[in-house]
N, C-alpha and C positions, 0 to 999 in steps of 0.2 A: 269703372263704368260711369257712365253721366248720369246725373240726376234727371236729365230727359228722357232716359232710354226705355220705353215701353212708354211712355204719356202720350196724354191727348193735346195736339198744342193746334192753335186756332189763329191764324194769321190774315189779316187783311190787307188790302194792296192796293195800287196807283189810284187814280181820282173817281170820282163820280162823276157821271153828265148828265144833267137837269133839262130836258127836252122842253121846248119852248114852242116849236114846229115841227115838222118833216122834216124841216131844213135846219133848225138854228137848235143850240143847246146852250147853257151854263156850263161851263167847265172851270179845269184845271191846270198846272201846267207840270202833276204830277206824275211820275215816270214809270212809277211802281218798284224801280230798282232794288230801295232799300228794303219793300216787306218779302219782295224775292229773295233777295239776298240773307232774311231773318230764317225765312221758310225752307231754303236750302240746308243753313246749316244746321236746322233744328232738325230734318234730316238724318244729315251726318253724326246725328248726336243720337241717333236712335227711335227719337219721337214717331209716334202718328200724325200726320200735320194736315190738315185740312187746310189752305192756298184761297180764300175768298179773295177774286180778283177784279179791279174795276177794267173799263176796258183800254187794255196796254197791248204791247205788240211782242210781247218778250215771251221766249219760248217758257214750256211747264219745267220747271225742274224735277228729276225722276224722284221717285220714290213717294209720292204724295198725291191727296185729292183736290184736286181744282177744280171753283165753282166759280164762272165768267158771272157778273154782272153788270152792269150800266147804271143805274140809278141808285141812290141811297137807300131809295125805301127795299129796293131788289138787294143792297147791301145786307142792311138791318134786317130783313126774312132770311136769309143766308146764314148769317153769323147764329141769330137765335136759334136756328134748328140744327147749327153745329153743335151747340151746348146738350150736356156739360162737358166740360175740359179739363184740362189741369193748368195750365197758361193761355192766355188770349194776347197776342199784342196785334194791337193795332192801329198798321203803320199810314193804312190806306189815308188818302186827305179827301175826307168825303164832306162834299156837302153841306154848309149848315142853312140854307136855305135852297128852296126850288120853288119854280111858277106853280101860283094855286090854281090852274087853269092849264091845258097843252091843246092850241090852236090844230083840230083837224085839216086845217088847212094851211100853206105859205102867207104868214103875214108881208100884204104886201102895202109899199110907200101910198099911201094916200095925198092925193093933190094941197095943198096947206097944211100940211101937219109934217112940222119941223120937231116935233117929238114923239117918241113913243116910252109909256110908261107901263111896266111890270109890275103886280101883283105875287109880290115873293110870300112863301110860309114858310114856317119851320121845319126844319126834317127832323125825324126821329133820333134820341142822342142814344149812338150804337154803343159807344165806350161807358155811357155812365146807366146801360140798360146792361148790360153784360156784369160791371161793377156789385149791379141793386137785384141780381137774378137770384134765384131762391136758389140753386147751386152755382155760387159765385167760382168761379175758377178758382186755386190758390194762389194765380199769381197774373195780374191784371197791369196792362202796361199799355201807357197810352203815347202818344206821339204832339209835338206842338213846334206847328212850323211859322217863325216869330219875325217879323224883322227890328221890333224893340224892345228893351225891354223884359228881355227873355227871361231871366230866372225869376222876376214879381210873376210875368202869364203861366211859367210854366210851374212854379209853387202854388196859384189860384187853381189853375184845373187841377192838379192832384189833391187838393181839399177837397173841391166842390164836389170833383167827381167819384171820389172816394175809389182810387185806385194805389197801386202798390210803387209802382216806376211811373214818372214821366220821360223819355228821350226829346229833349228838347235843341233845334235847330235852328239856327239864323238863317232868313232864307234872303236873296240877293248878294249873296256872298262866290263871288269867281272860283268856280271847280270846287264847290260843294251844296250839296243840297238837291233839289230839284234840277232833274233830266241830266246830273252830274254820275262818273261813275266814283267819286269821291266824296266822301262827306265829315262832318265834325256834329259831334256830338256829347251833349253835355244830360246826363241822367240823374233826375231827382229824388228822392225816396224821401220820406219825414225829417232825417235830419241830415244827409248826405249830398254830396254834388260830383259824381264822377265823369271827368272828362273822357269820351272816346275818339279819337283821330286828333286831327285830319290823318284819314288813313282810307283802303278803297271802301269802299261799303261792305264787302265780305267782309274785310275786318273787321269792319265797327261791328257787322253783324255777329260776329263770334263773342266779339268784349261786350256787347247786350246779353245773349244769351247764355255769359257766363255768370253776369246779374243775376238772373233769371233763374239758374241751376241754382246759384248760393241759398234763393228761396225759397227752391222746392226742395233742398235737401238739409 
């Protein structure tokens, strides 16, 4: 039997979009694929899986609750009222800034004004609020999508953020990563470096959550 089977597993998905107007956003060019692909097979493994999704176009995979949102901060209220768990990953690539301000109206070109300047804030940090939560999950996994560099950034967040796994991914890489249905993945834990793929993301997604199982059971 898996070590998921009857758990609460708490998954995040595709990008967030930072509303600027009516019309314009902050975004992504996340696809959501991979934390589909985590949330399906935790699925198959038995779990209760809660599916927090930013907004992608990809069908619900059965067996589980899916909660749509759009914003970070709509992330980060989602995720917290999911808890407690028993595993959190998450894959979602939300956010680290949004406009401190959202124009009621279409910003529109002004006659000599050959610029226009945003007022970013921070959004709220979902993975190391989930990490610091009075019932912290037992098994906390974060995601870092790098184009250099990878294993310094992706050993600095699992310190700072004080989590269990990081799945760490080079992104600009042809048929892997982002809006890919293929990816490579390299998972950090304290002293460990396991490579997953290049394989399809179901794949990867099974060799994560068999990380995963090893530390829930």
């Amino acid at each position: 039997m898996s070590a998921l089977a009857g758990r609460r597993v708490v998954v995040t998905a595709g990008p967030t979009f930072e509303d600027i107007d009516p019309v314009r956003f902050l975004g992504n060019r996340s696809s959501g694929k991979m934390g589909f692909a985590v949330a399906a097979d935790a699925v198959a493994r038995g779990a209760d899986v809660v599916l927090v999704a930013g907004p992608v176009t990809l069908p619900t995979p059965e067996g589980l609750e899916r909660i749509d949102v759009r914003s970070a901060a709509q992330m980060h209220a989602a995720v917290m009222s999911a808890l407690p768990c028993d595993a959190y990953l998450g894959a979602a690539a939300v956010a680290d800034y949004t406009p401190a301000s959202v124009s009621a109206r279409k910003l529109k070109k002004q006659p000599g004004q050959d610029a226009l300047v945003l007022q970013l804030v921070r959004t709220r940090d979902i993975l190391a609020d989930v990490a610091a939560h009075a019932q912290r999950p037992q098994v906390v996994v974060g995601f870092a999508a790098e184009t250099d560099d990878l294993e310094a950034y992706a050993r600095a967040k699992l310190a700072a953020k004080n989590v269990d796994l990081i799945a760490a991914n080079r992104v600009g890489v042809h048929g892997s990563g982002f809006e890919s249905d293929d990816n490579t993945l390299i998972v950090f834990d304290a002293r460990n470096a396991t490579p997953l793929g290049p394989a399809s993301k179901a794949d990867v997604a099974r060799g994560l959550l068999d990380l995963v199982e090893a530390r829930l059971s």
